[in-house]
N, C-alpha and C positions, 0 to 999 in steps of 0.2 A: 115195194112196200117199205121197206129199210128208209131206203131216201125221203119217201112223202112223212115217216115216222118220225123223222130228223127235220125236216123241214116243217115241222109241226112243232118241234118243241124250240125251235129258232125260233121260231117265227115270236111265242110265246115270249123268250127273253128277249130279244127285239123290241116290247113294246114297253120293257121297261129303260130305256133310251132315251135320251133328252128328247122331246118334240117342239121345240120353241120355233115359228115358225118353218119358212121352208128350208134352213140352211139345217136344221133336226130333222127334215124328210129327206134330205139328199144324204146327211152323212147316217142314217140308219140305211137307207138303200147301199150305200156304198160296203158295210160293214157286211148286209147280207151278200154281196153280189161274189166282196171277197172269196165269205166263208164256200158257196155254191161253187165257185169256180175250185175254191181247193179242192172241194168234194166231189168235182167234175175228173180233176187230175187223180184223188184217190181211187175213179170208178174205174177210170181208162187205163192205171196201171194194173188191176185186175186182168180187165179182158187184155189188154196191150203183152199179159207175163201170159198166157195160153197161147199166141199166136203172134209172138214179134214181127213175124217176115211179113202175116197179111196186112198188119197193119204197116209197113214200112219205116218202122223204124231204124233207118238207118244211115249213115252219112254219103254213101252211095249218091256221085251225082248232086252235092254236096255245094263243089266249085260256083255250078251253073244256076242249081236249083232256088240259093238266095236270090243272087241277082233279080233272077227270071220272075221269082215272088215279089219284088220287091217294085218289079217291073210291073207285071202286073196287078197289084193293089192298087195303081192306078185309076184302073179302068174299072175294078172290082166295087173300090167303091162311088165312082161317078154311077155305074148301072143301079147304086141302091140309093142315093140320092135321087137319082131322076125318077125310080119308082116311090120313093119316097113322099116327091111332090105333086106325083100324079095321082097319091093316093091321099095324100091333102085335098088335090083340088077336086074330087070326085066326089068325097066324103064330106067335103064342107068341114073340115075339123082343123085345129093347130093342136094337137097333141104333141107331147113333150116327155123324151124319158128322161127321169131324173136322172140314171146312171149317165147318160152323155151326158147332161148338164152338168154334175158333177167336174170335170174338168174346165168349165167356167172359170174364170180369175176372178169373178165376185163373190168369189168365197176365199174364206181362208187357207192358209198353208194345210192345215191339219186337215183340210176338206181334199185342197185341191191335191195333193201328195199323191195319196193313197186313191182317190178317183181317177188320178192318170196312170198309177202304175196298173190300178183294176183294169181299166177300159184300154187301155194303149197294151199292155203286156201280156196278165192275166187270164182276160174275157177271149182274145185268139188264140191263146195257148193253148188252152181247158178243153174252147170247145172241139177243135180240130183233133185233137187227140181222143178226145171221146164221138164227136160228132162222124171224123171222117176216121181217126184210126181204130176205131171200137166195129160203131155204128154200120161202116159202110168196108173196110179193110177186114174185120174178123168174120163179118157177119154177114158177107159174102161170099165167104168159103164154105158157109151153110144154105142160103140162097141167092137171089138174082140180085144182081148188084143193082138193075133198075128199083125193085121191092124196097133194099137197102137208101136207096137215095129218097126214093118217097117216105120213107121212116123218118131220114132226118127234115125234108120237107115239116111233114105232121110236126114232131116236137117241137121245131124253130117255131111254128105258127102257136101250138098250143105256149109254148114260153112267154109270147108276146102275143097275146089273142086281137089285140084291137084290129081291127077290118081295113084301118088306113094304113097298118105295114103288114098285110097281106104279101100285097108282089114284092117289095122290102126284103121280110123273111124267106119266102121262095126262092127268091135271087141269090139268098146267103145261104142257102143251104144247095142248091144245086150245081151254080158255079164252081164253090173249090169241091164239089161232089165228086161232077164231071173230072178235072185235073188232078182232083187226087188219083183216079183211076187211073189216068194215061202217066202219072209220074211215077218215078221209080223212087219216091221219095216223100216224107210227111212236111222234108223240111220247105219245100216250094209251098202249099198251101199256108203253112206257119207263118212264112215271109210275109206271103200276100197280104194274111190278115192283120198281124202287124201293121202295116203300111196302110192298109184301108183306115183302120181305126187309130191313126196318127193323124191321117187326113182328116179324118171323121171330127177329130179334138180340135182340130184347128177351123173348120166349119164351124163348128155349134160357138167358138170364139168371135167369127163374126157376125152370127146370128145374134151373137147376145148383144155386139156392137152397134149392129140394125136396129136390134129391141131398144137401146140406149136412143140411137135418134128418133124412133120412133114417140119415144117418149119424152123428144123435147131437149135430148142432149144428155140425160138427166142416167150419167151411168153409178151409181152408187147400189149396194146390196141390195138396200132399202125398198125402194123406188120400184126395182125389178124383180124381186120377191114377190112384192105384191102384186103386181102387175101377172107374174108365173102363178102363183098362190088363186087369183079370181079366174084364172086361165085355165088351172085345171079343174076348178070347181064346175066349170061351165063346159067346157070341153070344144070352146072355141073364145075366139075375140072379137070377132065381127070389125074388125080390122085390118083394111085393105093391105098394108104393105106387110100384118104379122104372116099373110096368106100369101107372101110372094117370096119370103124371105126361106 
């Protein structure tokens, strides 16, 4: 009740925020996503300060655990790519999160800054430590850790409800679910998601590259804004290669 009461009176000073086209909806989403993740880190040192051990905080395994996460964000994030555009091509849609977009280079510094430290640093910090060291490490020492991983399942989905990152959000929530359990450690999931949503910033870079040819070479703000702008209005493009990219 706390959170949804906070995220209510955000949400309220949020709309007094520039809104000048799309590059004023990417940097209000970025300013909320910061604040949310802070508040994500304020929840999970809560429950994290009742139950250090279950949530795995600790350097324990430490040496390997980077690496290994590092290793695997690899894979972590090709499996939510590829459910990604499976859930594109099903759905008939090209939906777009602003918060990835935000790390675009057709925005400004003052945009692109703060949307890559959010989505590259931030956005895997927060959620792991609430998601898996809360969620699924404290709150498995009260029930099934299966029960627990379907928790974080439901949130990730309700976080992002749209139908076309269904299997997306499932993927990100039981993957490092699964590995957080078998690891003696929070730091291996941390790594992973790190490295996925590096990957991730450097995708959506050449997506927008794509969207550039697609529209004739024609890569400037402007051009692509609007193009992103009638894209979300519509909730597709009816455009062959926005649908492959």
């Amino acid at each position: 009740m706390v959170y949804i009461a906070l995220q209510a009176i955000f949400v309220v000073i949020v709309k007094f925020l520039p809104k000048t086209g799309l590059p004023g909806q990417v940097k209000r989403v970025v300013v909320v996503n910061i604040v949310n993740h802070l508040f994500y880190i304020g929840v999970a040192s809560l429950g994290i300060a009742l139950s250090p051990e279950a949530a795995k905080i600790t350097a324990a395994g430490a040496i390997w655990a980077a690496p290994a996460g590092i290793a695997l964000g690899f894979f972590f994030f090709v499996s939510f790519e590829v459910a990604s555009r499976l859930g594109r091509k099903i759905m008939g849609q090209v939906l777009f999160d602003l918060q990835e977009l935000a790390v675009s280079p057709i925005f400004p510094r003052h945009i692109l800054v703060p949307g890559l430290f959010n989505y590259v640093v931030l956005k895997p910090l927060s959620e792991e430590l609430l998601f898996r060291g809360v969620m699924i490490g404290v709150l498995s020492t009260q029930i099934h850790w299966g029960v627990a991983i379907l928790l974080t399942v439901i949130v990730e989905n309700l976080r992002y409800p749209q139908l076309t990152w269904l299997g997306k959000n499932t993927l990100r929530a039981i993957i490092p679910g699964l590995l957080f359990l078998i690891s003696p450690t929070i730091l291996l999931t941390m790594a992973m998601g790190i490295m996925a949503h590096a990957l991730g910033a450097v995708a959506q870079t050449s997506r927008v590259r794509k969207l550039a040819e697609s529209l004739g070479g024609k890569t400037g703000e402007k051009e692509i804004a609007e193009f992103l702008t009638r894209q979300a209005s519509t909730g597709k493009t009816g455009n062959k290669s926005d649908k492959e990219s």
